[in-house]
Steps between C-alpha positions, in 0.01 A plus 500: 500500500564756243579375114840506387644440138846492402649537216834713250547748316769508196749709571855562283563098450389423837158482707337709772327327753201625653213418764174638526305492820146589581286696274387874543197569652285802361716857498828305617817519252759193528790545674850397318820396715841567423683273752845570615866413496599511244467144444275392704168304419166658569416253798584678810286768345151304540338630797363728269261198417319619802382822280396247248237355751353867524420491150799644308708302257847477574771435253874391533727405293880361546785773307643330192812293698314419821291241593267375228654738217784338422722742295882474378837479713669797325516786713474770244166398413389616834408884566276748638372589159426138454300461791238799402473335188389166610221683780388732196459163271324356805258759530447467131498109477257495762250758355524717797332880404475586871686389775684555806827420577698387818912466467693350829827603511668462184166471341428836646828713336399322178132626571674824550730492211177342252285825648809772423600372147191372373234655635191237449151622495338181586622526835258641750723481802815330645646364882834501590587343701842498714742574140767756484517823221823498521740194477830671673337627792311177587856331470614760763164456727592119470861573591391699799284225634771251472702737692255521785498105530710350811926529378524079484215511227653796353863328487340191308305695247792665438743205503295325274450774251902555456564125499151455265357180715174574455420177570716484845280383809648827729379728199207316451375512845619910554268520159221376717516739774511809203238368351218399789531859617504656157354241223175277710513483854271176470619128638454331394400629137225389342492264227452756232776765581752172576427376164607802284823551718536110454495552132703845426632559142820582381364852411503588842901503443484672146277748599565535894842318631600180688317694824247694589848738660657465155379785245685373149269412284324709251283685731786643670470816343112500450346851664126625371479731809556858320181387300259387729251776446477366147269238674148658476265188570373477869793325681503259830849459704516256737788388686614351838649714748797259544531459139816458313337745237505758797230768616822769393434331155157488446427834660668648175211324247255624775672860445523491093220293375193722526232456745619146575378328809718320740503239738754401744424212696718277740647254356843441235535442111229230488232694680216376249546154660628627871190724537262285221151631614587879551681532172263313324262695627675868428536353142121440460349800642760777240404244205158542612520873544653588146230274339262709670671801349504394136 
């Protein structure tokens, strides 16, 4: 069983939590994960331990406000700009000087954002996998999807959205349908991706909305797609051809980000856990192959 040690990092008042799996075998890099949400703990992100028993360390950590990093209730403390912080003091905290790096989701347009603005040299190569460029449209892909769903689950999505019962069974339970042929298509869902929707932070709402159909919060505006060919380090796209981040979506980073690779496999929004051994396996073999490149 590989060796894993937790621990935090200081980070403006707060702390960082992190966990370390595995250790790197000769020529292998570690691999860092930027989970998704936003506001959602790292958990349903560890079947990437399975890269750990090939001999390559894998490192998570929970976003300051999720899971195990506690951070404050006040909404304006929360932002984008925030968020690269805390994974460049990571990097730092941890003594990384080379590493990979895999965002999910949200954790992949804050890989994307982190790449654009700050342009890190101790990053060798990143996945990303099933995360939007651009904010707006992937609120319009989600609103077409919705639209596609049968008209009763349509009418309570929508019903509950004007009347904001989020928490209404009828909502609830049209939710469900939206999500097990967009979000994980798994049931039931494994322990690990039940535990960090189980445990969701309230800066999913800051930062997101009430809904994954609900596009308020501050990334409602948030659009990197005009400089995607600023990212220069070799790039792996994967995504799920049923995917709430759509093929129309990622086909765009597959267009702009030069000589990025892409894979589209069957699957939804979860398609590291939904197809565990083939993704896993993708991941592996491009780490592998820009190691051999360095």
């Amino acid at each position: 069983m590989a060796k894993i040690t937790e621990g935090t990092i200081p980070f403006k008042g707060y702390q960082t939590w992190f966990r370390r799996v595995g250790a790197c075998e000769a020529g292998k890099i570690p691999l860092l994960v930027v989970n998704g949400g936003p506001g959602f703990p790292h958990n349903y992100m560890q079947s990437l331990d399975d890269l750990a028993a090939k001999g390559r360390e894998v490192i998570y950590y929970d976003q300051i406000g999720c899971g195990n990093s506690p951070g404050p209730d006040a909404a304006d403390f929360y932002s984008v700009a925030l968020f690269k912080e805390e994974l460049a003091n990571v990097i730092a905290g941890l003594g990384l000087k080379e590493l990979h790096i895999l965002g999910q989701s949200w954790g992949g347009m804050l890989l994307m954002d982190y790449l654009i603005t700050e342009k890190p040299q101790d990053v060798k190569s990143v996945v990303i996998s099933s995360s939007p460029a651009s904010f707006p449209v992937f609120a319009d892909e989600i609103n077409r999807l919705v639209n596609w769903l049968p008209p009763d689950v349509i009418a309570a999505i929508e019903k509950g959205i004007k009347e904001e019962k989020y928490d209404d069974p009828a909502f609830l339970a049209a939710s469900d349908v939206y999500y097990s042929r967009h979000v994980v298509n798994l049931d039931p869902l494994p322990n690990f991706v039940a535990y960090s929707f189980e445990h969701q932070s309230k800066v999913y709402v800051i930062m997101q909305g009430y809904t994954e159909f609900m596009a308020i919060g501050k990334l409602k505006d948030w659009d990197v797609s005009g400089r995607l060919h600023e990212i220069t380090v070799p790039t792996l796209l994967v995504s799920g051809v049923s995917d709430e981040v759509t093929p129309l979506l990622v086909k765009e980073e597959y267009d702009r980000i030069p000589n990025a690779e892409w894979h589209l496999l069957p699957g939804a929004h979860l398609i590291h856990v939904e197809k565990r051994d083939t993704y896993n396996r993708l991941v592996e073999t491009f780490l592998t192959k820009q190691e051999a490149a360095l």
